[in-house]
C-alpha positions in Angstrom: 0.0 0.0 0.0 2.5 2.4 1.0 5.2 1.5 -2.1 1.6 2.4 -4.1 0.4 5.7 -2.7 4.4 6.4 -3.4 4.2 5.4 -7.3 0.7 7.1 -8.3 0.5 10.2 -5.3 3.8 10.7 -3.5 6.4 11.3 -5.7 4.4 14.2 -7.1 3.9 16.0 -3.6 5.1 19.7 -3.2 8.5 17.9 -1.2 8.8 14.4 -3.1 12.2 13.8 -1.1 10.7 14.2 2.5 7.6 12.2 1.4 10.1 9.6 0.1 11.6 9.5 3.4 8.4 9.1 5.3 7.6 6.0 3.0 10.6 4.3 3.8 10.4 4.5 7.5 7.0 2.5 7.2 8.5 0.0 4.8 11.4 -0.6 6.9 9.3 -0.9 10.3 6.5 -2.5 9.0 7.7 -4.7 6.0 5.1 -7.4 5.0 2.4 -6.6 7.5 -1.2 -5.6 6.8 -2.4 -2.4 7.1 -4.5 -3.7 9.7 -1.5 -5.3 11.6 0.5 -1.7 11.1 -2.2 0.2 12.1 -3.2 -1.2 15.8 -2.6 0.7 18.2 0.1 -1.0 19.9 2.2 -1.6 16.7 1.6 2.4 16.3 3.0 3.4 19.9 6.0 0.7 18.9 6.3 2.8 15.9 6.5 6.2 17.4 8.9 5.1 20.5 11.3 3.5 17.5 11.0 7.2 15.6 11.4 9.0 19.0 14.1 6.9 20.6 16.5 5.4 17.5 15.6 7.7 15.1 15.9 11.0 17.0 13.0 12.4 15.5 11.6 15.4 17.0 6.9 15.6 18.0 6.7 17.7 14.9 8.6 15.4 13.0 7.3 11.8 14.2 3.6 13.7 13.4 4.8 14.2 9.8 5.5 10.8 9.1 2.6 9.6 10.3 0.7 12.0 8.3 2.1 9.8 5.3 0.9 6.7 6.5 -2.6 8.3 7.1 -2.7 9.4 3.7 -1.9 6.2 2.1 -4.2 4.6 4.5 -6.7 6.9 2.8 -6.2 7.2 -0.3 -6.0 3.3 -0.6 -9.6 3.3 1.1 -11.2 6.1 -1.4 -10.5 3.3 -4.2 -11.9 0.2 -2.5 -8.5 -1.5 -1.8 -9.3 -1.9 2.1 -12.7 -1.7 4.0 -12.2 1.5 6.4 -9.3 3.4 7.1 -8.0 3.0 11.0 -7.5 6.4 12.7 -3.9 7.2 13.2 -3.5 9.4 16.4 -0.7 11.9 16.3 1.6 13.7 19.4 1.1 16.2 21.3 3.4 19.1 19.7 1.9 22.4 21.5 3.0 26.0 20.4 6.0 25.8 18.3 8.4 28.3 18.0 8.7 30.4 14.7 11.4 28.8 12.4 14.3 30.5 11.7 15.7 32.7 14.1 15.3 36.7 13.3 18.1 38.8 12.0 19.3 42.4 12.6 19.0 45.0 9.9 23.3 44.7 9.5 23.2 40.7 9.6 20.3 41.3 6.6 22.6 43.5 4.4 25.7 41.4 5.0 24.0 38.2 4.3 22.0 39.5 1.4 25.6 41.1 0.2 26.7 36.8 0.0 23.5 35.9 -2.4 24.4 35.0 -5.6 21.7 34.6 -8.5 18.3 32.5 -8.4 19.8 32.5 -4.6 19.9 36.1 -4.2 15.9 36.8 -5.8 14.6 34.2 -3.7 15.8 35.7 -0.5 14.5 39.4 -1.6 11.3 37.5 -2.8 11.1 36.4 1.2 11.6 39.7 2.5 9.0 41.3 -0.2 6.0 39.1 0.5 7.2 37.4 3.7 5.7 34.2 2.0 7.4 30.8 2.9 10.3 29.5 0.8 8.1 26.8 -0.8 5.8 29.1 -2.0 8.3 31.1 -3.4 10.3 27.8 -5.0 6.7 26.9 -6.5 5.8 30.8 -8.0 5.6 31.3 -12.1 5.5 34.4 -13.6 1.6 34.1 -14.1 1.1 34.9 -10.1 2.8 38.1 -10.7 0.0 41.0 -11.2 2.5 44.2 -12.4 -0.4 46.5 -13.5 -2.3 45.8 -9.7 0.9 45.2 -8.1 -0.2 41.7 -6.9 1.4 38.5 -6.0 -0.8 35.9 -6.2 1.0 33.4 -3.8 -0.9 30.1 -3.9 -0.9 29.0 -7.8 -4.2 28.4 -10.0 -5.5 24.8 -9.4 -3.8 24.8 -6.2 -5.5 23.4 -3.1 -5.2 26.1 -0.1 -4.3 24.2 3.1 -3.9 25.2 6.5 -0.7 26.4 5.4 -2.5 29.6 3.5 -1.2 31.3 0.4 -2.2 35.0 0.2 -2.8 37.4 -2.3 -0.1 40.3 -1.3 0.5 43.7 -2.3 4.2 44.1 -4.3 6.3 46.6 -2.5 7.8 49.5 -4.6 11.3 47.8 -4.3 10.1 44.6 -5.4 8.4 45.5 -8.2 11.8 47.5 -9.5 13.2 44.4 -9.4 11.1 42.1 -10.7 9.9 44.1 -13.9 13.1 43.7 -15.9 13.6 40.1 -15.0 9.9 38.9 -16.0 9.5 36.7 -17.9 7.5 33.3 -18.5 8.0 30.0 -16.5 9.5 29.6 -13.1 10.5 33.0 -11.4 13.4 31.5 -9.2 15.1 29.1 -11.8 19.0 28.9 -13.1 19.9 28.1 -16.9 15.9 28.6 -17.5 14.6 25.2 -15.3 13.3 25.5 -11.9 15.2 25.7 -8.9 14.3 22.6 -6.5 17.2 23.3 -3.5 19.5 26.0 -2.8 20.7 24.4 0.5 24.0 24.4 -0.9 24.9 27.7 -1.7 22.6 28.9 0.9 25.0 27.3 3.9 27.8 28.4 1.8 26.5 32.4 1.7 25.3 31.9 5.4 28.7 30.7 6.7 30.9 33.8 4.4 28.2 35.8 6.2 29.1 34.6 9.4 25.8 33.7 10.6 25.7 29.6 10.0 26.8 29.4 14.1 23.0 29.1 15.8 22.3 31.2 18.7 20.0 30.8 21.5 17.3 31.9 19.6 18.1 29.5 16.7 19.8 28.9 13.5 18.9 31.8 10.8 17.0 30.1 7.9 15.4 31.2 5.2 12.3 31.6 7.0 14.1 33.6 9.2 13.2 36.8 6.7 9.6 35.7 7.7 10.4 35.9 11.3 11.8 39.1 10.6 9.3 40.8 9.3 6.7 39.6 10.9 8.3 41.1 14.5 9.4 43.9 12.3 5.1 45.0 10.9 3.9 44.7 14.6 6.7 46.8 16.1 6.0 49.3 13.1 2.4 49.3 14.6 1.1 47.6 11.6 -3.0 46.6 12.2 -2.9 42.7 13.0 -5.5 42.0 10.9 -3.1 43.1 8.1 0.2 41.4 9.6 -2.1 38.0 9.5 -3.1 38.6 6.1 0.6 39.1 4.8 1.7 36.0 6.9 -1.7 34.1 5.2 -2.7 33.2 8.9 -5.9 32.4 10.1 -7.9 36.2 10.7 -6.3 38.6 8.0 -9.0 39.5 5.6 -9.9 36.8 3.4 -13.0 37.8 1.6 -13.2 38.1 -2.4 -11.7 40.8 -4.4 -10.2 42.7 -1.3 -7.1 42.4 -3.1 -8.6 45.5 -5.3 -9.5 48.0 -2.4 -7.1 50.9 -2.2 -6.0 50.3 1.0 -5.1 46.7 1.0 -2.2 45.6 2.9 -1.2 49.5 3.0 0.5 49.4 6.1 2.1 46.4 5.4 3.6 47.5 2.1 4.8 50.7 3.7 6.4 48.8 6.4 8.5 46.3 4.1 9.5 49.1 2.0 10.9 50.6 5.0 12.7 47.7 6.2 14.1 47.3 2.8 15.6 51.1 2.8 16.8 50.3 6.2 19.1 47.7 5.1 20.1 50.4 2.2 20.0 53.8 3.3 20.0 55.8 0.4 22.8 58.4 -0.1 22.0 61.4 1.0 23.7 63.8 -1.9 23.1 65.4 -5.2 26.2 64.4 -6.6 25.8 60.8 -8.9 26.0 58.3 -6.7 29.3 55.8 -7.1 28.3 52.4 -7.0 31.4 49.4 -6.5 30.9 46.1 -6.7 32.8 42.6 -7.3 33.0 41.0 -10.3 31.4 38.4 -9.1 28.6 40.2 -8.0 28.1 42.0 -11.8 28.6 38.2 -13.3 25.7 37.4 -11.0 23.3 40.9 -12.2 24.5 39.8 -16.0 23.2 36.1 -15.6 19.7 37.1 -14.0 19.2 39.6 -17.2 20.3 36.5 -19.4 23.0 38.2 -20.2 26.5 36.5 -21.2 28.1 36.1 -18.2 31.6 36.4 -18.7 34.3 38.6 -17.1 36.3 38.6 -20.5 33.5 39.8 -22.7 32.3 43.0 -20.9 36.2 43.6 -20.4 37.1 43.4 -24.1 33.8 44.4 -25.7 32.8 47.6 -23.1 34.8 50.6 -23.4 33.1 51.7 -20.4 34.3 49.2 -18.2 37.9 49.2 -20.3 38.3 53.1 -19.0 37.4 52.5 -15.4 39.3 49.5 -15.3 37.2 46.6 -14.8 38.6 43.7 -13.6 37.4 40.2 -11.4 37.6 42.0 -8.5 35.8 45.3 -8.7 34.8 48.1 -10.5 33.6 52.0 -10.1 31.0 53.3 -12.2 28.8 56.9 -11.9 24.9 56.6 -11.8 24.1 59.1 -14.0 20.1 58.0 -14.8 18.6 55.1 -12.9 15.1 54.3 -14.9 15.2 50.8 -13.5 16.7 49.5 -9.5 19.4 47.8 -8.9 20.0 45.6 -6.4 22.8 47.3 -3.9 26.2 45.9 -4.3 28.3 43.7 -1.7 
């Protein structure tokens, strides 16, 4: 049953790998048995003590796996292939803490300054709608709403859970961002093909940041941005109504169309813009402003644009860049017109 529900229903979850997991801790456990046999209670407690104990699986965690079984237990009852479906009874998890610890205004600019890429628009995707990073792996540009400035979080055909996907309002800083790069397909995706992990080069930027050492409010995450902002909205005074709404929990306003009113999500919006300019303080001078950054950094801006992406090219081929002396390292240019933002250097 369970190697079934995997082939026709699990591998196409929203987290195949994790599902994958949870399959295979009831295959190994249970092996031949019935679903009957699996399901008893006692064979259930042996299961969650093995989890708990050998495993080291946290309540949360334990409750997640089960979940899968219940599922499978489920599905395999809506077609007829057992006669009920036994309830599976979960543990007690209580409040949990918000995951993610939150960062400082400086520890958001330095890490942001070690993004690279698909990497990079994710995280300011995070701070912009403080949606979670699934949503934000999952988005196309179809959910993007540049003439209402609208981010449609939960795709069309998509289900809403108790995990809710909002409509939210695009900050001013987001939407600078986000109108050259649009496009069709997955919004966060490298070499044109969605992006499915980015725990690599996450940990990487994290630890050059100096924040992959967890503190005693936690490890910072990328839900951490959501953390963030969420502490950040209420201590800007922002209505709770609207902070629910942007965090798609239970109470924000949910009915139909409000998306359209005038002053949806205002305070919100106004808030994330101001963390964002918080974290970049703009120059305060009339002179044109003298952006540097690494090479690295302008290989990174070139290959979100589609643009060739290599040092040797904009060196040869640029007279700009051949006067002010670009190398790999850095270079110094005057901003003499800015029609579209860029994203502060490192």
């Amino acid at each position: 049953m369970i190697a079934r529900y995997w082939n026709e229903r699990g591998q196409f979850t929203s987290h195949p790998s994790t599902t994958n997991t949870h399959c295979n801790y009831w295959l190994n456990f249970f092996g031949e048995k019935s679903v009957a046999e699996a399901t008893a209670f006692a064979e259930q407690e042996r299961f969650k003590t093995f989890l708990q104990d050998e495993q080291g699986a946290g309540p949360q965690t334990v409750n997640n796996i089960l979940s899968t079984g219940r599922a499978a237990v489920r599905a395999a009852w809506k077609k007829g292939e057992i006669p009920s479906a036994p309830p599976l009874s979960l543990l007690p998890v209580g409040d949990q803490d918000p995951m993610g610890r939150p960062v400082s205004l400086e520890e958001g600019h330095r890490l942001l300054s070690e993004l690279r890429d698909h990497v990079w628009l994710l995280n300011v995707l995070l701070i912009g709608t403080l949606a979670r990073p699934s949503a934000i792996m999952q988005m196309d540009w179809s959910q993007m709403d540049f003439e209402a400035d609208l981010i449609y979080l939960n795709k069309p055909g998509r289900k809403q859970n108790k995990k809710r996907r909002p409509v939210v309002k695009m900050p001013p800083f987001l939407k600078a961002i986000l109108l050259p790069l649009r496009g069709e397909g997955p919004v966060v995706s490298f070499k044109g093909e969605a992006v499915k992990s980015v725990r690599t080069a996450w940990r990487q930027a994290r630890k050059r940041a100096k924040l992959h050492i967890p503190t005693a409010e936690g490890a910072v995450t990328l839900y951490s941005w959501r953390h963030t902002l969420g502490r950040w909205l209420r201590a800007r005074g922002v209505k709770k109504w609207e902070v629910q709404g942007q965090l798609g929990h239970g109470g924000g306003v949910t009915e139909r169309y409000a998306e359209f009113d005038p002053e949806f999500q205002k305070e919100a919006v106004a808030a994330i813009e101001a963390f964002w300019r918080a974290m970049y303080p703009e120059r305060a001078s009339s002179e044109p402003a003298i952006w540097e950054m690494s090479g690295n950094y302008l290989i990174s801006w070139c290959r979100l644009r589609g643009l060739n992406s290599r040092p040797s090219v904009y060196k040869s081929e640029c007279p700009a860049f051949r006067m002010l002396g670009f190398t790999k390292k850095s270079v110094q240019f005057k901003l003499i017109s800015l029609s579209v933002y860029h994203p502060p250097a490192p």
